[in-house]
Backbone as XML, in Angstrom:
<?xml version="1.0"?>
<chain id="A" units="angstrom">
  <residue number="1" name="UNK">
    <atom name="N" x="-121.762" y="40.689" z="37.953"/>
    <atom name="CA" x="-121.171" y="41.831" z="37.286"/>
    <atom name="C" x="-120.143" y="41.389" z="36.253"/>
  </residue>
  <residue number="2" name="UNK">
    <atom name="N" x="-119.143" y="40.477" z="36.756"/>
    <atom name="CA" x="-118.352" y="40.170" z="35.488"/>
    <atom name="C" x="-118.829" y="39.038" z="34.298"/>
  </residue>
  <residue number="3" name="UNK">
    <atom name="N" x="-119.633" y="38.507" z="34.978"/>
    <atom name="CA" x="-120.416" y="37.329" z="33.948"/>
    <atom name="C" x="-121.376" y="38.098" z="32.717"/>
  </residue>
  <residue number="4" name="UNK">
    <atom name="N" x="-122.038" y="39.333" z="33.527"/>
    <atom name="CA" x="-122.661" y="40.387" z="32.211"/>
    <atom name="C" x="-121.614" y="41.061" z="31.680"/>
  </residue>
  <residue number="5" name="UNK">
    <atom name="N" x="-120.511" y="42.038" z="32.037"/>
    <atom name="CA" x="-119.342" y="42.411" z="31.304"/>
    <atom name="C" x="-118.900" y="41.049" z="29.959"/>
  </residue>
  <residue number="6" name="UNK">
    <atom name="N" x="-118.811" y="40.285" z="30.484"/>
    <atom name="CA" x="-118.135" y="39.363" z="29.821"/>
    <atom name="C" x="-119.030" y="38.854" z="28.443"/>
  </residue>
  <residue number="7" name="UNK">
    <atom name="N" x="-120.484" y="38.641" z="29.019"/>
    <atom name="CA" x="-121.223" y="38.386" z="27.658"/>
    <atom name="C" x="-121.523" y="39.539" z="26.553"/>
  </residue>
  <residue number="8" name="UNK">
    <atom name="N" x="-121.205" y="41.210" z="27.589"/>
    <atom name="CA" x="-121.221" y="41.959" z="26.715"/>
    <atom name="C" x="-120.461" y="42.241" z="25.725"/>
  </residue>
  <residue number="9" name="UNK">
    <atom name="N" x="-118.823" y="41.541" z="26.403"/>
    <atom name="CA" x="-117.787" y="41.585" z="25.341"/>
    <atom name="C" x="-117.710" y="40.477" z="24.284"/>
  </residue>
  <residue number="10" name="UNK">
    <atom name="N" x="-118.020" y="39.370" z="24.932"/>
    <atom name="CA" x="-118.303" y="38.115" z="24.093"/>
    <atom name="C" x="-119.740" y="38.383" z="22.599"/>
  </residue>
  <residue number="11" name="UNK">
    <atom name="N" x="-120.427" y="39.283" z="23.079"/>
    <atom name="CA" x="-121.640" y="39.580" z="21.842"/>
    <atom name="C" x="-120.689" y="40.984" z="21.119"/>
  </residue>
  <residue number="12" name="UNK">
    <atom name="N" x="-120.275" y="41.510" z="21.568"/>
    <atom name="CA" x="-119.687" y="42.425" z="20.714"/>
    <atom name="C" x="-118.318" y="41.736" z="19.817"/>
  </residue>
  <residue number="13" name="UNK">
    <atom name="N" x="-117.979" y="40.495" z="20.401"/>
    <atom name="CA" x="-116.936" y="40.122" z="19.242"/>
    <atom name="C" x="-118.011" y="39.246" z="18.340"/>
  </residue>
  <residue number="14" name="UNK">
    <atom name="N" x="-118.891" y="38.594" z="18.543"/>
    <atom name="CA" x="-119.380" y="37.654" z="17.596"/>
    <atom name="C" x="-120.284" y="38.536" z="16.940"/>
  </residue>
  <residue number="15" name="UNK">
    <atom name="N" x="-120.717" y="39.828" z="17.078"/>
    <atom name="CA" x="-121.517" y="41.031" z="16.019"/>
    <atom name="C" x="-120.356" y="41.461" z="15.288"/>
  </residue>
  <residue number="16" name="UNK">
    <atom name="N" x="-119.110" y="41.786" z="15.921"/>
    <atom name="CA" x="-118.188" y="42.252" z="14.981"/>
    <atom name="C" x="-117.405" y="41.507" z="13.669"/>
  </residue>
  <residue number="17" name="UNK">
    <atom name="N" x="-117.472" y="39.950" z="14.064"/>
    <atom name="CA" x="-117.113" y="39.013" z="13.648"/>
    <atom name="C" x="-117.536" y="38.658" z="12.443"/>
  </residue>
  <residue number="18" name="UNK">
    <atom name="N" x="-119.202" y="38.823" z="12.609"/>
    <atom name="CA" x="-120.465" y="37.976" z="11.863"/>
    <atom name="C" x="-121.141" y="37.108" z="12.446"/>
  </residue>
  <residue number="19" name="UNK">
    <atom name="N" x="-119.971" y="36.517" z="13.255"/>
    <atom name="CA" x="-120.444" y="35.119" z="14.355"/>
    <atom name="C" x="-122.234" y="34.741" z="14.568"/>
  </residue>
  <residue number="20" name="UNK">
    <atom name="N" x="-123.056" y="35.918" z="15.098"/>
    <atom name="CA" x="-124.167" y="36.508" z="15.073"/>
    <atom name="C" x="-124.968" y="36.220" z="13.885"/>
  </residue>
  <residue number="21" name="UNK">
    <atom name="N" x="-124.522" y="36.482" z="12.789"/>
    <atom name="CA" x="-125.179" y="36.191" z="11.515"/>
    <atom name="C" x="-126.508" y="35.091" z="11.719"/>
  </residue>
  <residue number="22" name="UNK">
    <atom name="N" x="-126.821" y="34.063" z="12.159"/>
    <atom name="CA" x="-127.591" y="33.088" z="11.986"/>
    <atom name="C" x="-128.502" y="34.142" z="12.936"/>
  </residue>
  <residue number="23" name="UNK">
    <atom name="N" x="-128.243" y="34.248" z="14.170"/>
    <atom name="CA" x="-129.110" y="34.757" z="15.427"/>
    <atom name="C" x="-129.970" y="36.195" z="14.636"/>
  </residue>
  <residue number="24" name="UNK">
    <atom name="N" x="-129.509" y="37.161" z="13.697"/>
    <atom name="CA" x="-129.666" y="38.243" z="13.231"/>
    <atom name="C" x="-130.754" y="37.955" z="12.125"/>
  </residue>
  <residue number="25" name="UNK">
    <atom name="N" x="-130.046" y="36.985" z="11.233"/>
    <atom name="CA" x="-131.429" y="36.450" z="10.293"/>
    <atom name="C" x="-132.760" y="35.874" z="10.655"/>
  </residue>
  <residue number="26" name="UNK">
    <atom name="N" x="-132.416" y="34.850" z="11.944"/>
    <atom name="CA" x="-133.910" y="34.752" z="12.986"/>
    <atom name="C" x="-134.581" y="35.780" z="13.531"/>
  </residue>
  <residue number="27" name="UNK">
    <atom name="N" x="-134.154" y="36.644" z="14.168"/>
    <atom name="CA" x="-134.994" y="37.727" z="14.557"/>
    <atom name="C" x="-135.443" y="38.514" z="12.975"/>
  </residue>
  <residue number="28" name="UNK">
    <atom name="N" x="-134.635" y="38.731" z="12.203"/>
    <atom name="CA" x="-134.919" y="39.647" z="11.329"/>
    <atom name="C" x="-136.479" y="38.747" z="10.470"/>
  </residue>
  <residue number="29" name="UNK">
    <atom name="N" x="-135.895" y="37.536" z="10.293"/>
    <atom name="CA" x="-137.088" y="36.392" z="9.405"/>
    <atom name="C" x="-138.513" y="36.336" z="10.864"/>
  </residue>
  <residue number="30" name="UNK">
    <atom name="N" x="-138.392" y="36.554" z="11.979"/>
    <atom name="CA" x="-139.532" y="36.390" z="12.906"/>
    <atom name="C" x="-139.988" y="37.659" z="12.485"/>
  </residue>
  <residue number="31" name="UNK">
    <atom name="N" x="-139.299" y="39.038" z="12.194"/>
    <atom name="CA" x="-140.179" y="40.245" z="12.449"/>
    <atom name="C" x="-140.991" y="40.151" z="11.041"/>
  </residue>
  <residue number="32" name="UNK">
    <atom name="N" x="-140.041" y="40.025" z="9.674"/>
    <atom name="CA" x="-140.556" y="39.974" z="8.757"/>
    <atom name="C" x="-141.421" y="38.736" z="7.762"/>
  </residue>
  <residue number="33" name="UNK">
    <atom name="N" x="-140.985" y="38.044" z="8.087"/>
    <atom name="CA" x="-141.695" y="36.558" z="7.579"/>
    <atom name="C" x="-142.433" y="35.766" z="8.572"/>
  </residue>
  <residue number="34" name="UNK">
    <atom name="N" x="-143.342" y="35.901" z="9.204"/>
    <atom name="CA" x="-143.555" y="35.177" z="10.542"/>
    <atom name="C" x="-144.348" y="34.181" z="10.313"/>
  </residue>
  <residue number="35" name="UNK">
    <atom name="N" x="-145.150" y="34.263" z="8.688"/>
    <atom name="CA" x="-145.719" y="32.865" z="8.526"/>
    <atom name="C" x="-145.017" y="31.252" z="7.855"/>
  </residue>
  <residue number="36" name="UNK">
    <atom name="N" x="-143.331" y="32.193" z="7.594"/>
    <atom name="CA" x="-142.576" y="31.220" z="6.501"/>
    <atom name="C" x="-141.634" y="30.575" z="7.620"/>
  </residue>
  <residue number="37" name="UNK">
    <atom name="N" x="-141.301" y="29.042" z="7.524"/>
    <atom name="CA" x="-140.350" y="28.581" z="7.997"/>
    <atom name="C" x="-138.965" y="29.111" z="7.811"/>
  </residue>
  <residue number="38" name="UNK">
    <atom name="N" x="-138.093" y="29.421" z="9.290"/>
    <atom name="CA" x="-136.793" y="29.959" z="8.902"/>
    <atom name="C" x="-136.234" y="28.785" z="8.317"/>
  </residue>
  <residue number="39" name="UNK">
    <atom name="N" x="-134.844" y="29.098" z="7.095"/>
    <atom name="CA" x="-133.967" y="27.893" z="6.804"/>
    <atom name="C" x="-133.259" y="27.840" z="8.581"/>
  </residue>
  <residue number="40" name="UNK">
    <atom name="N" x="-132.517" y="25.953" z="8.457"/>
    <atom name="CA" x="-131.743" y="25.527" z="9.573"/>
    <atom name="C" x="-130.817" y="26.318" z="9.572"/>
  </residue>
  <residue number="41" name="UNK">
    <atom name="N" x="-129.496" y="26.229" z="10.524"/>
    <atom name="CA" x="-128.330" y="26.949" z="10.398"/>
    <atom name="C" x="-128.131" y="26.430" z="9.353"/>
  </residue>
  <residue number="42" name="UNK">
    <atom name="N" x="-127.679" y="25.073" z="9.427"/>
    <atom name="CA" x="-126.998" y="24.430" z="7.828"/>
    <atom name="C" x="-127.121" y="24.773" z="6.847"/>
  </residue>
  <residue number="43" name="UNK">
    <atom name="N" x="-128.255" y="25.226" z="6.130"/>
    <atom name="CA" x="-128.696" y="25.782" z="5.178"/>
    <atom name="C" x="-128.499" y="27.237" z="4.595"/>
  </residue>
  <residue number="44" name="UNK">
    <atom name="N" x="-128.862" y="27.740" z="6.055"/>
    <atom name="CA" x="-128.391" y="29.194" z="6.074"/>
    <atom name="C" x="-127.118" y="29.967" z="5.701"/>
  </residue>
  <residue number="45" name="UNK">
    <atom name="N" x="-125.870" y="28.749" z="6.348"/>
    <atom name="CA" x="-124.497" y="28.885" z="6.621"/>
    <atom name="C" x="-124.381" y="28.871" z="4.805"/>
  </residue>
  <residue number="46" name="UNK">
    <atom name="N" x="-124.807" y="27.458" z="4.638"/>
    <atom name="CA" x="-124.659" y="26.765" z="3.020"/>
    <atom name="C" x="-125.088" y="28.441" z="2.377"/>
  </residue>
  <residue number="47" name="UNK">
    <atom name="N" x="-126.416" y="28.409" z="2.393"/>
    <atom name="CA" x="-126.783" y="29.951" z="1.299"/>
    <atom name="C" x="-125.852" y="30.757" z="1.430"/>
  </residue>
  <residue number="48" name="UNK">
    <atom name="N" x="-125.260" y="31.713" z="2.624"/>
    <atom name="CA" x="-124.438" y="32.551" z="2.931"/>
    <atom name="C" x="-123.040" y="32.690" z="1.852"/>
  </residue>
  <residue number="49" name="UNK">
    <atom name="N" x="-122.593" y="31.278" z="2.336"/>
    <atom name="CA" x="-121.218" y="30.846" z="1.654"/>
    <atom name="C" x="-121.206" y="30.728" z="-0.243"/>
  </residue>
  <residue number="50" name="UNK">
    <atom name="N" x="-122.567" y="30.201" z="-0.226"/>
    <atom name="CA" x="-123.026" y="30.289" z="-2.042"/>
    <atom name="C" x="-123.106" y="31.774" z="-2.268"/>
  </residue>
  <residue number="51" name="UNK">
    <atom name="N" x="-124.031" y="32.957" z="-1.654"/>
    <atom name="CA" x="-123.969" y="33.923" z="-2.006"/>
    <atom name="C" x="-122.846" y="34.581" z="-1.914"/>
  </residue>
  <residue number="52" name="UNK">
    <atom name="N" x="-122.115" y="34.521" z="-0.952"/>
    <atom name="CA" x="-120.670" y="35.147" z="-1.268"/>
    <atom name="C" x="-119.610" y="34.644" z="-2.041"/>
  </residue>
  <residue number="53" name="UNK">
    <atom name="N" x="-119.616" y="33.528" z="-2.545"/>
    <atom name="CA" x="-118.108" y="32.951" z="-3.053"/>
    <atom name="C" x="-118.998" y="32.792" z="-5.139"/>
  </residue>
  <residue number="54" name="UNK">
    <atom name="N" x="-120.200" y="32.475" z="-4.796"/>
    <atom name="CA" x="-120.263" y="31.946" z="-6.297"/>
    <atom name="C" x="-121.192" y="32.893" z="-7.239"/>
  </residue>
  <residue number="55" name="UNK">
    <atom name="N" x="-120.928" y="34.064" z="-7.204"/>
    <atom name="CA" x="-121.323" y="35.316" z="-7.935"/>
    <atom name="C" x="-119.891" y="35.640" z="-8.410"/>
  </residue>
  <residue number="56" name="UNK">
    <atom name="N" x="-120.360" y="36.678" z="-9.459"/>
    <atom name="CA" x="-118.685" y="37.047" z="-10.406"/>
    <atom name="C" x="-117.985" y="37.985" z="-9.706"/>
  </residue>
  <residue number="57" name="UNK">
    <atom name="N" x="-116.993" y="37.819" z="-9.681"/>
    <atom name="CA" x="-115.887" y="38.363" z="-8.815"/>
    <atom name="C" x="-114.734" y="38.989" z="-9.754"/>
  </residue>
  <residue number="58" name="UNK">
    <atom name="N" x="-114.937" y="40.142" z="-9.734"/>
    <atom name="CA" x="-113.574" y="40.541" z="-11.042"/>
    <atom name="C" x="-113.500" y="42.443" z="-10.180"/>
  </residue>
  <residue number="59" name="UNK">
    <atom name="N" x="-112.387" y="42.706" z="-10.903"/>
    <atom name="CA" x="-112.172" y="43.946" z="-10.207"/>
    <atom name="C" x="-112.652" y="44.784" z="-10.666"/>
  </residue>
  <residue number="60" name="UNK">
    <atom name="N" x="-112.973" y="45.245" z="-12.293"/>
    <atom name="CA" x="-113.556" y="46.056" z="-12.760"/>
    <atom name="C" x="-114.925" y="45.785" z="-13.506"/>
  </residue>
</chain>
């Protein structure tokens, strides 16, 4: 009982987090791409961090 409480709270901080992110793109790339190799984490992490930091960033 507290070992499932606990992973339930432990998955609700790493969904809230992003933490999850890698685990979310595998299922999502198995439902939708199932003949294409998923990227590694490494890669994944790498794309993630390129798509968010190195696109233009201005306020207006």
């Amino acid at each position: 009982m507290i070992k499932t409480t606990f992973q339930k709270i432990w998955g609700f901080i790493k969904e809230v987090s992003g933490d999850d992110a890698y685990e979310r793109y595998l299922k999502h790339h198995a439902q939708h791409h199932p003949n294409e190799t998923p990227l590694n984490r490494q890669d994944f992490f790498k794309q993630e961090q390129d798509r968010k930091w190195n696109s233009i960033k201005r306020c207006c």
